[in-house]
C-alpha positions in Angstrom: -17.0 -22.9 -32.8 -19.0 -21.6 -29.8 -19.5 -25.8 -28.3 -16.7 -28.2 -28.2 -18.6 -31.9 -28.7 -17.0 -34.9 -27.5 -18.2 -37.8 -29.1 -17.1 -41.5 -29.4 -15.0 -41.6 -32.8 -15.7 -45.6 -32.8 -18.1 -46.4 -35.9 -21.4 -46.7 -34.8 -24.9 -48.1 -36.7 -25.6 -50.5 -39.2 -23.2 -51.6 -41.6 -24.3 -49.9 -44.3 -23.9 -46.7 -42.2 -20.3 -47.0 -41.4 -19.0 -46.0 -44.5 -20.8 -42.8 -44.6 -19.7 -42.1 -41.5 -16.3 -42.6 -42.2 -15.9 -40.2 -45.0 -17.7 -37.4 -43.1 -15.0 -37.8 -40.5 -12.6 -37.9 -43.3 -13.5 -34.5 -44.9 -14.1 -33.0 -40.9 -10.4 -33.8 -40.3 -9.1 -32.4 -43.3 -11.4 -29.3 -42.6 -10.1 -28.5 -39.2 -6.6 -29.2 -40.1 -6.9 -26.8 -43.3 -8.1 -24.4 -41.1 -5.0 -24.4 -38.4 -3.0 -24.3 -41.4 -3.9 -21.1 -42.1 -4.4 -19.9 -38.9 -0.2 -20.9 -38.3 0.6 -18.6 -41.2 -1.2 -15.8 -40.6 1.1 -12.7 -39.5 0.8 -12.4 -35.5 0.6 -8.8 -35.8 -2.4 -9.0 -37.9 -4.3 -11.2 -35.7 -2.9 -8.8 -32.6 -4.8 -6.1 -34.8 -7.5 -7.8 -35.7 -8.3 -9.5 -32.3 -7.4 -5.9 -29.8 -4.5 -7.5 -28.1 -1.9 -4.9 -26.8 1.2 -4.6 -27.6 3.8 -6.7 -26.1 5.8 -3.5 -24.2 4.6 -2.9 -20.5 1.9 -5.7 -20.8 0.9 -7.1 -17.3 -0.4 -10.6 -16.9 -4.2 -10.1 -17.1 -3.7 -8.1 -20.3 -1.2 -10.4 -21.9 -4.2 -12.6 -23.7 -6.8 -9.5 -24.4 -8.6 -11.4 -27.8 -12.1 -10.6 -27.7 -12.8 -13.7 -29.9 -13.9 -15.9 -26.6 -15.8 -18.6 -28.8 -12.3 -20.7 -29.4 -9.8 -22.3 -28.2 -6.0 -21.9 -29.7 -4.5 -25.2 -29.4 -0.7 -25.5 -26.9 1.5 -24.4 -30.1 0.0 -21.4 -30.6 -1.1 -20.2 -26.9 3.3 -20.6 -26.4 4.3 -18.9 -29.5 1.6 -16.2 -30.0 -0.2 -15.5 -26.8 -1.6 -12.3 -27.8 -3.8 -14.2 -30.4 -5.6 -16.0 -27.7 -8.7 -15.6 -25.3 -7.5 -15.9 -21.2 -8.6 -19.6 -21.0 -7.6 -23.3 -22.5 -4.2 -25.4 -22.6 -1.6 -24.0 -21.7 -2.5 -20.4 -21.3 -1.4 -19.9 -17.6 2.0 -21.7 -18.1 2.2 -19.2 -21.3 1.9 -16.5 -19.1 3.7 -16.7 -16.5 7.0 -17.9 -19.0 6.3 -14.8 -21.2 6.4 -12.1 -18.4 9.2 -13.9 -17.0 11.4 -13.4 -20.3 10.3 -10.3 -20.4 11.9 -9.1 -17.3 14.9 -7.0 -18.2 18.5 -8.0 -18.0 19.8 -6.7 -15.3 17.0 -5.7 -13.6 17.0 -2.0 -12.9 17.4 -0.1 -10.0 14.4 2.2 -8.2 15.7 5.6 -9.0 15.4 6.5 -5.1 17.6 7.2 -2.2 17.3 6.6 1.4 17.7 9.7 3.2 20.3 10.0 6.1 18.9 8.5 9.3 19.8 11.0 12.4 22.1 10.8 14.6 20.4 10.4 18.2 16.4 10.6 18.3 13.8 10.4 15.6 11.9 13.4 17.6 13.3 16.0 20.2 10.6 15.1 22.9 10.6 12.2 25.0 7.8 10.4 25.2 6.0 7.8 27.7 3.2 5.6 27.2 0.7 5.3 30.7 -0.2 1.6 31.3 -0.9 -0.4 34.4 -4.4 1.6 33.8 -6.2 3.0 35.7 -3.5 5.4 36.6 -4.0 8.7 38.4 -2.1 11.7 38.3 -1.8 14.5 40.7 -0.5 18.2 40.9 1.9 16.9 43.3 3.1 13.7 44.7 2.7 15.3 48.0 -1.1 15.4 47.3 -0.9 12.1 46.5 0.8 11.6 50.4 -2.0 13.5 51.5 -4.7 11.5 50.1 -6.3 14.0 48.4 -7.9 14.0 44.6 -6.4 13.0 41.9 -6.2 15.8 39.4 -7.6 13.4 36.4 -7.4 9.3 35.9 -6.3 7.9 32.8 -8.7 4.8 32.5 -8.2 3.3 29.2 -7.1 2.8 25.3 -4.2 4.9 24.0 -2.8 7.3 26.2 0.6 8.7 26.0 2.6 12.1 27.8 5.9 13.9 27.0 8.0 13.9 30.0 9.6 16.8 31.6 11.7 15.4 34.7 12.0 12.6 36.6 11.3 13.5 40.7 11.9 11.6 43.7 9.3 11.9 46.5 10.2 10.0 49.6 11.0 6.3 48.6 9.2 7.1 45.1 9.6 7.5 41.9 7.3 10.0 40.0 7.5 12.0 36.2 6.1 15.3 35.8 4.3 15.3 32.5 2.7 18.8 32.7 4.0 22.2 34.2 1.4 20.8 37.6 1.2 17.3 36.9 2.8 14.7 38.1 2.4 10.5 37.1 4.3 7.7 39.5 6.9 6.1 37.5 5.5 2.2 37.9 2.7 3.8 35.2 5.2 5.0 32.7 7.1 2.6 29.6 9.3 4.3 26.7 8.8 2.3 23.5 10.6 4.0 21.1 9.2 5.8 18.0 9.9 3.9 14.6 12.5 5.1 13.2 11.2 4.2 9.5 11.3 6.5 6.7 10.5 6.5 2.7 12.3 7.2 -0.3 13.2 10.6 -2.1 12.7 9.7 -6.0 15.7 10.7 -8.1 13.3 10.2 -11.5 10.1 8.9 -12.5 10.1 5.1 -12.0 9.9 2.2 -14.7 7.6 0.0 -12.8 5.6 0.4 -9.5 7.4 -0.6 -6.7 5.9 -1.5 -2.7 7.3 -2.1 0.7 6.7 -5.5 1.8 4.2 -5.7 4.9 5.8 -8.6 6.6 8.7 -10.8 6.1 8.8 -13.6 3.1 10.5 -16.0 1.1 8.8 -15.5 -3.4 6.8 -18.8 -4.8 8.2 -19.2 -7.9 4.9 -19.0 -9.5 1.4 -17.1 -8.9 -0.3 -19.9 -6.2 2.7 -21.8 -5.5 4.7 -22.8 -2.8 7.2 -20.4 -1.5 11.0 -21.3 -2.5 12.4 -23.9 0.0 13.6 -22.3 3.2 17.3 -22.3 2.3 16.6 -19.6 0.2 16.6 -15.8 1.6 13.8 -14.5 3.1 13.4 -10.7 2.2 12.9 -8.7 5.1 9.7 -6.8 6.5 9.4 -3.0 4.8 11.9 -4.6 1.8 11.8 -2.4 -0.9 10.8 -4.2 -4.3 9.8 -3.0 -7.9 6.3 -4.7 -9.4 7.3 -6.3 -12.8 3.9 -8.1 -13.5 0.8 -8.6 -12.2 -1.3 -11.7 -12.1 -4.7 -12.8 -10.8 -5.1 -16.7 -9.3 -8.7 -17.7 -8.4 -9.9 -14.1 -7.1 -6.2 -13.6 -5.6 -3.5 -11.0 -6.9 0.2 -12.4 -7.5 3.2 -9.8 -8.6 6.2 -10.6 -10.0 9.2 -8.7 -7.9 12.0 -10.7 -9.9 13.2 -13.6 -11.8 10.9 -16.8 -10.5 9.9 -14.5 -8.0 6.2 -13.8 -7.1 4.3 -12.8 -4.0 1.1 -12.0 -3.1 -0.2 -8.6 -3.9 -1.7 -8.0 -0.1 2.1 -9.0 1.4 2.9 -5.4 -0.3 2.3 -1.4 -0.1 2.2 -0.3 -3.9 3.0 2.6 -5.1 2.2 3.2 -8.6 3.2 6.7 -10.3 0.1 9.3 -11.3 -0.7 12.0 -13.3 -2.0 14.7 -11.1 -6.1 14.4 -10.4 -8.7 16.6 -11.9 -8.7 19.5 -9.8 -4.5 20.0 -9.2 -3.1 23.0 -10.9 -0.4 21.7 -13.2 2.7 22.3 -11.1 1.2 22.6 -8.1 2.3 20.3 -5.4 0.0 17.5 -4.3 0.0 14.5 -2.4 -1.8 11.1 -3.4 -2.8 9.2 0.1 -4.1 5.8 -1.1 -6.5 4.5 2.5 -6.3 0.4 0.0 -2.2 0.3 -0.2 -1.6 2.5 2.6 1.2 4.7 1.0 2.0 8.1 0.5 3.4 9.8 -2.8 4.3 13.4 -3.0 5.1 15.1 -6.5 5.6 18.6 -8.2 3.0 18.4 -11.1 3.6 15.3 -12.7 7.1 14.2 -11.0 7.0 11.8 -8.1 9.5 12.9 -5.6 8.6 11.3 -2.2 7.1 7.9 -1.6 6.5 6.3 1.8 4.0 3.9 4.4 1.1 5.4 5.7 -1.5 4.5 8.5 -5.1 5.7 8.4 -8.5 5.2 9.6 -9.6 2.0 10.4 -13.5 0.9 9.3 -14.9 2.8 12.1 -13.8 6.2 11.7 -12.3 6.2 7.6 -10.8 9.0 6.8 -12.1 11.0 4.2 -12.2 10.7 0.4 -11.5 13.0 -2.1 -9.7 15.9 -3.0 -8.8 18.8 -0.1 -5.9 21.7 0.4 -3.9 21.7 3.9 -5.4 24.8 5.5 -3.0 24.8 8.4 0.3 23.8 9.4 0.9 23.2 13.5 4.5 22.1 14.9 3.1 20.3 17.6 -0.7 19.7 18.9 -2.4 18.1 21.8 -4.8 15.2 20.3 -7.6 14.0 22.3 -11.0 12.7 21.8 -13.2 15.2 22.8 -16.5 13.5 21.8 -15.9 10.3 23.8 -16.1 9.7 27.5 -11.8 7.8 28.9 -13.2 4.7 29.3 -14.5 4.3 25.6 -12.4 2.0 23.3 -12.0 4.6 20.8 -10.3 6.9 23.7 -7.7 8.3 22.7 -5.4 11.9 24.2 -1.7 12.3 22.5 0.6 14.8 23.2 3.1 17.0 21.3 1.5 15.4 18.2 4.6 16.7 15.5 4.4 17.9 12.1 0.4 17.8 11.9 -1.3 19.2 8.4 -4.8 19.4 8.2 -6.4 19.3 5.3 -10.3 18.4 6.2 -11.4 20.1 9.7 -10.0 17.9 12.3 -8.2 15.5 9.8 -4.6 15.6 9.5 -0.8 14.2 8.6 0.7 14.0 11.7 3.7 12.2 12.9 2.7 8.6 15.1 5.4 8.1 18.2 2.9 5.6 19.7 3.1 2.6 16.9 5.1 1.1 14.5 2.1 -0.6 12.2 2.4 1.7 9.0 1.1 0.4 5.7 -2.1 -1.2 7.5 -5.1 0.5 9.1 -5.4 1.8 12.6 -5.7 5.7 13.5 -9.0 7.3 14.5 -9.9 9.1 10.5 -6.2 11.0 10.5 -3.2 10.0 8.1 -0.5 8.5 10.5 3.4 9.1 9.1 6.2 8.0 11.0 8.0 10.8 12.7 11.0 10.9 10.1 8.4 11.3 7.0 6.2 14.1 9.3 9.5 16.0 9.6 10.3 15.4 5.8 6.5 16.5 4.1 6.4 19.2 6.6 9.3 20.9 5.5 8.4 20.3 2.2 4.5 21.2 2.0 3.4 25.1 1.0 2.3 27.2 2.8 6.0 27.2 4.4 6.2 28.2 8.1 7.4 31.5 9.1 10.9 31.6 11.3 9.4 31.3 14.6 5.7 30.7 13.8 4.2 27.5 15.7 1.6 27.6 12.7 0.5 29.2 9.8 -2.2 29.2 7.7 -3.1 30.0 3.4 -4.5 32.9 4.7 -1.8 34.4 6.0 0.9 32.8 4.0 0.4 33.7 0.3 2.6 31.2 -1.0 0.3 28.6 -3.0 -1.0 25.5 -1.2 -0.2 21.9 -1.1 -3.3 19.3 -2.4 -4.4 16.4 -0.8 -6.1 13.7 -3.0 -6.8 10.7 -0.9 -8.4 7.6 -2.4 -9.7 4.1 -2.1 -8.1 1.7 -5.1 -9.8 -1.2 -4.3 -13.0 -1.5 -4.8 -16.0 -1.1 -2.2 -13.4 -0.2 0.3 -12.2 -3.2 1.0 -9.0 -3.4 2.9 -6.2 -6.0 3.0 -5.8 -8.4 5.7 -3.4 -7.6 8.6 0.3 -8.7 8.1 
């Protein structure tokens, strides 16, 4: 029927009416009830055929009731036992759902196939850097010129701006750095956050389900849109790794399903979800997908996914760059600086011994990020930001391979294949998710 009517079933007119009226309702009844009859014993696989459903094997929640017969409703009974038979809407059809994902979850859950690599022993890097605050800060070519009153050899005014120390120097009751072969900083300008000493997964073999990092620490609803479990429960941890069972949408609003009872919003999680290599990619080639929505990273060898880990790139200023490239040159370390924007601009920014940078679109690279800790959301300047441990890791790893000695290399000198890039948006008119 394409209208339900509601009507009053009290008899209504004359008296001479009524009758009537009560053996049309009669024969309705014993219409409708004919009807669900037959529709109880017909074979759920044929109505599965007949209606386009998909088959019950890696079905996600949105394509769990996939009818494209929208002009009924299928009473409870059905919508529990046969799901696939009905449209995405009437009694019961979100409580059908959700039960028939969650006994679908396999017993015992598996394991990601990945490892955690060893972390090292001392540093993340071999340099040790310092981040200038207490702005503006001058440094000069000697603290004696400083003494003097002289000029200051450059002022660091604002934004991001961090040095690699070479000594520490005392100069009559002071405390000074040298950053730079003639440059020196006082000390009372100088902090030493330390680098994050995250880092991804190797994968042993291709993964079952998609699996994500969380974004900030939570406790699972037990339900898309509910509550989260009561606080006695364990929370799991920032950057906890979790495989995506199920996937469900609530008013606009994407749930997954990382266990048993357990869901969580989708934008609470980095997702990684394995490819076949883009249009373009030689098969066997090595590529990397870089996706700028779920801010991960996942490196394979043709159609094997063997590296899998948080990203950080361009905010909605300065995006970094769609579509598919080739790294073009390899550099150990690099000074980065803005060189089209005046100190004091917010989008200031001067970096250096920048590890492990790979650039695959001009000045657009992967480079290792000592100065922050925020992978899996937005925030460089257009680059792809990787935490030193996974810079160190895909250099290594990315062709052309570096020459013993060599500071750089390029294709063109290398002749040993390239490494692709394909970086892409999967949500749609770039949006990006909310900050953790």
């Amino acid at each position: 029927m394409s209208k339900l009517w509601i009507r009053d079933l009290r008899s209504h007119g004359s008296p001479s009416e009524r009758p009537a009226s009560a053996w049309f309702r009669r024969i309705r009844s014993g219409v409708v009830l004919l009807l669900l009859g037959i529709l109880c014993l017909i074979s759920p696989d044929n109505v599965g055929a007949q209606t386009g459903a998909l088959p019950a094997e890696g079905l996600q929640g949105g394509e769990l009731f996939a009818s494209d017969l929208e002009n009924y409703l299928c009473p409870r009974q059905i919508v529990q036992r046969t799901p696939q038979r009905c449209p995405p809407f009437g009694p019961g059809t979100r409580q059908a759902r959700i039960s028939y994902l969650s006994a679908r979850l396999p017993r015992p859950l598996p394991d990601l196939p990945a490892t955690q690599l060893p972390q090292p022993v001392d540093s993340v890097t071999s340099f040790t850097y310092g981040r200038i605050y207490d702005l503006p800060a001058p440094s000069y070519r000697h603290p004696a010129e400083a003494a003097m009153g002289l000029d200051p050899l450059r002022i660091f005014q604002s934004n991001i701006n961090w040095v690699s120390l070479r000594a520490g120097v005392t100069y009559g009751d002071e405390l000074w750095y040298q950053v730079n072969a003639n440059e020196y900083i006082r000390a009372q300008h100088i902090d030493f956050p330390e680098p994050s000493s995250f880092q991804g997964v190797q994968i042993i073999e291709s993964p079952e389900y998609p699996f994500a990092w969380l974004r900030r620490a939570l406790q699972p609803s037990p339900a898309p849109g509910a509550s989260p479990a009561p606080v006695g429960d364990s929370v799991l941890p920032i950057r906890h790794l979790v495989s995506i069972f199920a996937t469900e949408t609530l008013n606009g609003e994407r749930w997954v399903m990382v266990g048993p009872g357990q869901w969580i919003q989708h934008d609470a999680a980095a997702q990684v979800t394995p490819k076949a290599p883009p249009p373009g990619v030689p098969p066997g080639a090595k590529w990397i997908e870089i996706d700028t929505y779920e801010q991960t990273l996942a490196a394979y060898e043709g159609e094997r996914l063997v590296y899998a880990t948080l990203t950080t790139s361009g905010q909605p200023e300065v995006l970094t760059p769609l579509g598919l490239f080739r790294i073009y040159r390899k550099v150990r370390t690099a000074l980065m600086q803005s060189i089209d924007r005046p100190m004091d601009d917010r989008f200031w920014y001067y970096l250096e011994d920048v590890e492990h940078a790979q650039f695959f679109n001009e000045r657009i690279s992967l480079h290792a990020a000592y100065w922050h800790d925020d992978f899996g959301s937005v925030r460089s300047n257009g680059c792809v930001n990787l935490a030193p441990l996974d810079a160190r890791w895909l250099y290594a790893w990315t062709d052309p391979q570096l020459p013993p000695g060599a500071s750089w290399v390029s294709p063109e000198v290398a002749d040993e294949g390239q490494t692709w890039i394909w970086v892409h948006h999967s949500a749609p008119a770039l949006i990006q998710k909310p900050p953790p």
